[in-house]
Every structure is written in C-alpha cells, then in structure tokens.
N, C-alpha and C positions, 0 to 999 in steps of 0.2 A: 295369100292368106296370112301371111307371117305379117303384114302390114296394118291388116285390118285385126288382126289379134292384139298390136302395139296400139294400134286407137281404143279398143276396148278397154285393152290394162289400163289405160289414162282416165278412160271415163271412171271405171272403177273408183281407180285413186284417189280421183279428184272429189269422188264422193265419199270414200274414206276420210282425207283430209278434212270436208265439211260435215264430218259423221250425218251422214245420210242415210250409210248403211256401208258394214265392213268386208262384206266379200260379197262372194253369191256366183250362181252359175247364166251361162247361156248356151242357148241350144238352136241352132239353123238348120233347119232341113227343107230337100226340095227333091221327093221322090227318095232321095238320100240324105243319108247324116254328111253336111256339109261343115257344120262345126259344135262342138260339145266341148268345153271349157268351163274349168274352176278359175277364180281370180280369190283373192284378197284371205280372207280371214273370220270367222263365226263372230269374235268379237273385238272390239279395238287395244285389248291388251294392257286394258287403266289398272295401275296397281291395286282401285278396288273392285277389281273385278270378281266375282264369285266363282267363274268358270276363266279357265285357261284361255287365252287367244289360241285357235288349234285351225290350222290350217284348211281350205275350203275343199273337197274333191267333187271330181263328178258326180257321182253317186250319193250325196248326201242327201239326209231328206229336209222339208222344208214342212213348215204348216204352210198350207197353201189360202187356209182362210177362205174367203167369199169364191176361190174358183171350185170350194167343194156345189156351190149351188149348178154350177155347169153339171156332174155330179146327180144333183137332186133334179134337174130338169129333166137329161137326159132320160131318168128311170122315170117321172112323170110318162113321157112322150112314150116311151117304149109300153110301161102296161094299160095306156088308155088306151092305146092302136090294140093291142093283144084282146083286151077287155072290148072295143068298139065302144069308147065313151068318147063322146065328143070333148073335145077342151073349152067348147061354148057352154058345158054342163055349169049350171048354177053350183058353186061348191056347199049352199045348202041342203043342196042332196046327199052330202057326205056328213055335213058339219051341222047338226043342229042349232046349237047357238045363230047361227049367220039366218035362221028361216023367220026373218021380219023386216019389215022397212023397206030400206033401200039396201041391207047389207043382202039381200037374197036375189040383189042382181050381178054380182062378183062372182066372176067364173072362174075356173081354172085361167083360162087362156089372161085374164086381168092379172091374176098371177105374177104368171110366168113374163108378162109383160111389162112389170112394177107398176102398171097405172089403176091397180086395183081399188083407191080412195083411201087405200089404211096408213091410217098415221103412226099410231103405236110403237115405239120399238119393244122388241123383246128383248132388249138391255134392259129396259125399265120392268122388267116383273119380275128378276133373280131373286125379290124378296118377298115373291108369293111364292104360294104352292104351287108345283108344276102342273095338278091336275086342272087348275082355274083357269089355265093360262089362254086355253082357246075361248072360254067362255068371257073373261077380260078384253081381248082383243074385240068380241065379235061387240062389247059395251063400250066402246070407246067411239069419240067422233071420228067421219071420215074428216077428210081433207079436202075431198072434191069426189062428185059421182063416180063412181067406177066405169073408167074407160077415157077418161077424161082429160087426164094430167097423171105423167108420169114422175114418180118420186121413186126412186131407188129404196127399198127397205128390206132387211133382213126378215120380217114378221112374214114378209110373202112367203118367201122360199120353208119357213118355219112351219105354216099350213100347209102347203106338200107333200113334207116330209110325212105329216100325219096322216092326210090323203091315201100316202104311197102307204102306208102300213094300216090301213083300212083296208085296201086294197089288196094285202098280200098277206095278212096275218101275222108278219113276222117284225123286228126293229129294221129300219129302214137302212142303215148303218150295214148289217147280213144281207137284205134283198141285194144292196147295189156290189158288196163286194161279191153275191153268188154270180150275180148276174152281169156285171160290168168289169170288174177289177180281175176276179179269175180267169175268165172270158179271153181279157186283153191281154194277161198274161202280165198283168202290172201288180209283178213281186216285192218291188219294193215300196207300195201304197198299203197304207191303212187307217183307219181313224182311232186304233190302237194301237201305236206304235210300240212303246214301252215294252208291248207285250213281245215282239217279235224281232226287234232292233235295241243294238247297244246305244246308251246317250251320245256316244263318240262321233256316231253316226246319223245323229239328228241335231240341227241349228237350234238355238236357243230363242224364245224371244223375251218379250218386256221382263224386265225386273217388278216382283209382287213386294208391291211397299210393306207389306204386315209383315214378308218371312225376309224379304232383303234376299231373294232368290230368286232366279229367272224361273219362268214359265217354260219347260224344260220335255218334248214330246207329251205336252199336257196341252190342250189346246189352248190357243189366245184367249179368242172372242170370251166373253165373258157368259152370253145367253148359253152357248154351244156348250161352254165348261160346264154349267150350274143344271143343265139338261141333260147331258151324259152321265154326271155324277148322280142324276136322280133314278135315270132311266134306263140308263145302259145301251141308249142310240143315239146315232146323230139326231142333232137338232134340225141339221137340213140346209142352215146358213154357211153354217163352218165347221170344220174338224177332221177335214182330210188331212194326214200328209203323205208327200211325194216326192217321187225327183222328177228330173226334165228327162229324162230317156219314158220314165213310165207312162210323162204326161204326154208325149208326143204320139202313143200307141193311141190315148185318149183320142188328141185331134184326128190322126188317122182316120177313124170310124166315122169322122163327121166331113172328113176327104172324100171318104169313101161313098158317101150319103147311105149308111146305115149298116150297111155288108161289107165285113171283114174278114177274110182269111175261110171264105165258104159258108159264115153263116151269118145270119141275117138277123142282124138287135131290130130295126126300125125299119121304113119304107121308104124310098128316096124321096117320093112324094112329101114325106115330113120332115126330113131332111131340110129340103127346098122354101118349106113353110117355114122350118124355124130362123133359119137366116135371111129371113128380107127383113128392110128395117120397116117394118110395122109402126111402129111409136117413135117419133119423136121426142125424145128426152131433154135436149136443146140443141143451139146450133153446134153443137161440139160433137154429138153420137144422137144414134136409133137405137131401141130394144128389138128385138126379136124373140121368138119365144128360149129365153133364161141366158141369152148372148147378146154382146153388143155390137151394135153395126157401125163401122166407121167412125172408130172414136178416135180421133185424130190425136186428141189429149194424152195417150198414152200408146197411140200406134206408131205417133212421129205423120209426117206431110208428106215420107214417101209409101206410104202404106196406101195399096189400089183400093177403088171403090170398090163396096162388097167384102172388105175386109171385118172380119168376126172375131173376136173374142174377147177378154174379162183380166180384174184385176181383181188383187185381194190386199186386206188392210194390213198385212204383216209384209208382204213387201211383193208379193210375185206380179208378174204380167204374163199374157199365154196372150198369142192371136196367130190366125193362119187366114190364106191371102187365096181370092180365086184362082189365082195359078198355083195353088196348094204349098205356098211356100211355107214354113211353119216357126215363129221365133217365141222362144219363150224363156223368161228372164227371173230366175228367181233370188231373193235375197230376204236378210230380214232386219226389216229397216227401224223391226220395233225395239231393236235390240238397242241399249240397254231402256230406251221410252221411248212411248208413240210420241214425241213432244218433238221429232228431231226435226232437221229441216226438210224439206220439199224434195222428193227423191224421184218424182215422174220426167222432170227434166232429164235427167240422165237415162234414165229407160229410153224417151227419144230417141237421145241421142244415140245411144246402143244401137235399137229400130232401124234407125235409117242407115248406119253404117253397116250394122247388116242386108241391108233391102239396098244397097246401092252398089253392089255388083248383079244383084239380082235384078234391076230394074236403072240402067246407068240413063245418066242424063243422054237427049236427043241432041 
C-alpha cells in the first residue's frame, strides 16, 4: 500500500506542477475501506491568492457539481416506483408547456438518459426569470427526436428536479436530503454547506471575476447558483457538496441494488434497469438511467465492463465496479479557473493504479 500511495502522491504532483488541480482526496473500497487519502493542497499558494494554500484532509468537502444529478436521478427512480409511474410517462403529463408537437413524446426515462432532443442549456436563461424557465426550454428547438441521440445536458436533470417537487410538494433539495442524505447517514453532505460547515472545511472553486473571490461553499455551476438564490432548491444539475467517506455510503446503496442497512429506497429490479448501458453516447461510454456505463475516458482501461458511474465539472470522479470495488476521486480543478489544463488524464492514471491490485495483469 505504501507503494501505490507514492504513485498517487506523484500523480498528484504532477498535476499540481501543471496546475491541473492542487490537492484532492481518494477513496478505494472493496466491501472495505482499502484506502482514504488526502494529497496536496485547496489552492496553489500564488501570492495573489485570496485564500490561504491550507492543507487537504480526508474529510473535506467538495462541490461535487454534475454528481449531484446521480442525487436527482436516484430520488426520480425512488418516487415513481413508490408513486407506480412508469419512467416511459410522457413528462407532459407533469409539465404543461412540453403538451405539443413532438416535445409531448419526451419522457422521463429520455431524461434520465440525456437523449431527450433538448438543446437548451440552463446556463443560458440566468438572465430570465426563474418562473419562464420551464416554459423557455419546452420553446426552444430540439436537436434531434427524443430518443434518438444522446447529448449530455444539464436542462434534463433541471426538469426532474421539478418533476420531483411536483411530485412531493416540497424543494427538491429537503425531499433528497429527508430521504437520501439522512437515511445514508451522510453528515457531512449538503447543498447548504455554509449553513452547517466552517469555510476551513470546504474547497474553494473558480475565482468570480467581478468580486476577485473564489466561489467559496457557494456553489459553482452558474444555473444551480442563480436557482437556489431565487428558490431556495436545488436546481437538480448541481449543488451538492460532499466528501468521499459520505459518497461511498451513496455508492453502497446502488451495491446493494436498492436496500441498505434493512431498509429499502428502491427495488433491485430498478437497480438492474438503471445500470445497463441503454444509450450509447459514443464509442467512449453508455447512459443508463442518470449513470454512465463504461466510460473508459475517465474510469482508466482497467476499469471491468459494467462499470458505472459520473464526473462532475469542478473536478470529482465516482465509479464502482461489478465486483463492487468503489474509487472515487475528488478535487477542484476549477480552482483558481475552469481554463486550466486537462485533468482526466491523471484521474486515469489514479483508476488504474488503484484497480491494479484489485484486478493484476494475467
């Protein structure tokens, strides 16, 4: 272990060096916590720095960005099964705007899929009003029939969110932590951090060009800021933070195909559905319902077929393996700008050095 801990510190470094990104954590488990490691540093320590270079520990938390949508899928999955709504439901049954054309054949499961046809980002409407915004999106061209062509986009996961709080009355943000986050017993998540954690203990990311301040347990994504600030929930894309002990209770649950610790979020049966790669997205990964299957681009080429899970735009990676190995990598590479270089390489390389006692060459 002390060998492959000295390969990681190097990856680290080496992306330090090429500010990639200045520290971050990793986390392997297999049935057991095999390894939990802090490396490097919050930020690189430039004398214009706004914040201190302040040491990385295990327990720190991260925006985790786009793996809040694992998050918004999961509670999807969990109250249509409770509710008996199929995922093949037209989401004009929920969404009036979408009830014409061809927008009234996009169902949930297009969704959850990203090959729902919607182009739109919800980057691009931070300068309308929040209440137009479903009504916007459902005015906009697709990009191809729904079902058709997978496109990765935050707007999916953002109808959801809304979905889910149709569905339950309350902000979507309180359904998932009554129901997922307390549940799991994952203390140190929230998409409030500020409220309940010192900044010591939360990673910083990009630098906000108007204040010359980092974005600081405030969340990145831009839609997800300008939606909570209006709302008071998640947007559904982005705005979790976490650490890697709390995110691994996460994967557990979907180890477990649905039942943890005696009680039962979901049915294995959906479990099963949501990780086959369904959609091909290219020759690089599949979609599954709100996971991605076999993305080679950032699981590394030792990671087995059937391998699931997600990245997020602030730096993290999460995936876990059909022999339920579980590695998950977080950093924040947006620190001090999303502009820096290419930071999946090293994630790889991370991947595989850890997947390569767990799966040694033949």
């Amino acid at each position: 272990m002390s060998s492959l801990l000295t390969k990681i510190s190097e990856f680290f470094e080496q992306a330090r060096q090429k500010r990639a990104f200045p520290g971050g954590i990793v986390w392997l488990s297999d049935e057991k916590v095999l390894l939990h490691h802090a490396f490097g540093n919050t930020t690189y320590g430039d004398p214009e720095d706004f914040l201190p270079s302040q040491k990385v520990y295990t327990e720190m938390l991260y925006d985790v960005a786009s793996l809040t949508k694992l998050f918004t899928a999961t509670a999807i999955l969990m109250r249509s099964e409770a509710l008996g709504i199929s995922i093949d439901t037209p989401i004009a049954k929920f969404l009036s705007p979408f009830q014409k054309d061809i927008y009234n054949q996009i169902t949930l499961r297009h969704l959850l899929l990203h090959n729902s046809g919607i182009e739109i980002a919800i980057q691009s409407l931070t300068s309308q009003k929040h209440t137009e915004w479903i009504s916007l999106i459902a005015d906009a061209p697709l990009h191809a029939e729904p079902g058709k062509t997978v496109r990765y986009s935050c707007t999916n996961f953002f109808l959801l969110a809304r979905i889910l709080e149709l569905w339950t009355d309350i902000p979507a943000d309180q359904w998932i932590t009554t129901n997922i986050l307390e549940p799991l017993k994952m203390t140190r998540s929230s998409y409030w951090p500020q409220k309940y954690f010192s900044l010591d203990d939360i990673a910083p990311t990009e630098i906000d060009a108007e204040t010359n301040k980092p974005w600081h347990g405030i969340v990145h994504d831009e839609a997800a800021r300008f939606w909570q600030q209006q709302t008071g929930s998640t947007c559904g894309n982005s705005g979790l933070f976490s650490t890697a002990g709390d995110l691994s209770k996460f994967v557990e649950l979907w180890q477990s195909e649905g039942t943890l610790n005696g009680q039962k979020y979901f049915s294995a049966e959906l479990a099963r559905e949501a990780l086959q790669p369904t959609a091909k997205e290219d020759e690089l990964a599949w979609r599954g319902l709100g996971w991605q299957i076999d993305a080679r681009f950032f699981m590394g080429h030792k990671a087995p077929i059937g391998s699931a899970g997600h990245t997020g735009f602030t730096g993290p990676t999460l995936f876990f393996t059909p022999q339920n190995q579980c590695i998950i990598i977080l950093e924040n590479r947006v620190y001090p700008t999303r502009n820096g270089p290419e930071r999946l390489m090293y994630h790889r390389r991370i991947a595989q050095a850890l997947l390569a006692p767990v799966f040694p060459a033949k």
